[in-house]
C-alpha positions, 0 to 999 in steps of 0.5 A: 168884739160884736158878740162879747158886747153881747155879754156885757150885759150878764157881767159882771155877775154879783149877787149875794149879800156883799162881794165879800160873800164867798160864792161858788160859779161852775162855767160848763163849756161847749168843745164840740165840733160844732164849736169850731165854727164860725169861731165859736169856740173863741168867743166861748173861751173869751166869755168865760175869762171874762167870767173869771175876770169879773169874780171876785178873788174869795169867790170859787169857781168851777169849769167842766167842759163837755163834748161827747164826754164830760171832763172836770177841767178844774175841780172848786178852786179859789179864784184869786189863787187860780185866775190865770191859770183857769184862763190857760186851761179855757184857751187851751180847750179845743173842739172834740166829736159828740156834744151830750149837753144833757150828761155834761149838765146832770155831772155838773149838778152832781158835783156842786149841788151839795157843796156848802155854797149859799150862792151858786150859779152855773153859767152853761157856755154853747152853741146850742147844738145839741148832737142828736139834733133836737132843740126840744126842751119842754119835757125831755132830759135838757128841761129835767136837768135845767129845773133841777139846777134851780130846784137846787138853788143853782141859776142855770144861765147861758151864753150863746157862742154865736150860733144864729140859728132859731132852733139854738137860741130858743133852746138856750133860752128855754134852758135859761128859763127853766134853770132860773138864769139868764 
């Protein structure tokens, strides 16, 4: 409960220029591994039904998990058609080996730049842990791909699951920043 505080402040999510703009939000989750620790995976899945929660029901939404390989768990559906059964899907993901945070974001990028969205915003839920072990951001891949969201009109925000270590935070952070997030 400590930790879903936490994202009291990001949601609910509203922008546009009314709550009747129909608006298009990609969640990219984390499964790694790594995610099935310290429940991390459970506090990602709870911050992205509250996600769901907080959107309104013409809003569109997306959700792409990742893990050593990037998965469309639910292509652009309506929300208020969808609501319950995107939750079954989240609840249900469990962690998988491999945590290519980078590929997870160009694929995501690829599929939504274009649609016909005025408003777009990605939310990218993880522990931060990428699987080669860098937490570089400045001029590697991880940065590229987060400007690029923004270049694209898309906020790129993120949600930490919990990792407490410095390095994963500040990458989260970083990639916040560059993607013109939260």
């Amino acid at each position: 409960d400590v930790y879903y505080q936490k994202y009291q402040n990001m949601l609910p999510v509203k922008y546009g220029a009314s709550a009747t703009d129909k608006k298009l939000v990609t969640i990219i989750l984390d499964i790694s591994k790594s995610m099935l620790n310290y429940s991390r995976v459970l506090i990602a899945r709870a911050a992205a039904c509250k996600i769901l929660d907080v959107l309104e029901d013409n809003d569109v939404v997306a959700v792409i998990e990742f893990s050593g390989n990037t998965e469309v768990l639910s292509a652009p559906v309506n929300v208020g058609d969808h609501r319950e059964e995107l939750k079954e899907k989240i609840t249900g993901v469990n962690g998988k080996q491999g945590t290519f945070m980078s590929a997870a974001m160009q694929q995501t990028l690829a599929m939504i730049k274009d649609l016909p969205y005025e408003s777009k915003e990605a939310f990218l839920i993880s522990d931060g842990l990428p699987f080669d072990g860098s937490y570089t951001v400045d001029g590697d891949i991880i940065g590229d791909c987060a400007k690029q969201f923004k270049a694209e009109g898309i906020a790129l925000s993120t949600i930490n699951s919990a990792c407490n270590t410095s390095d994963a935070i500040s990458l989260m952070k970083k990639i916040a920043a560059y993607g013109g997030g939260q």
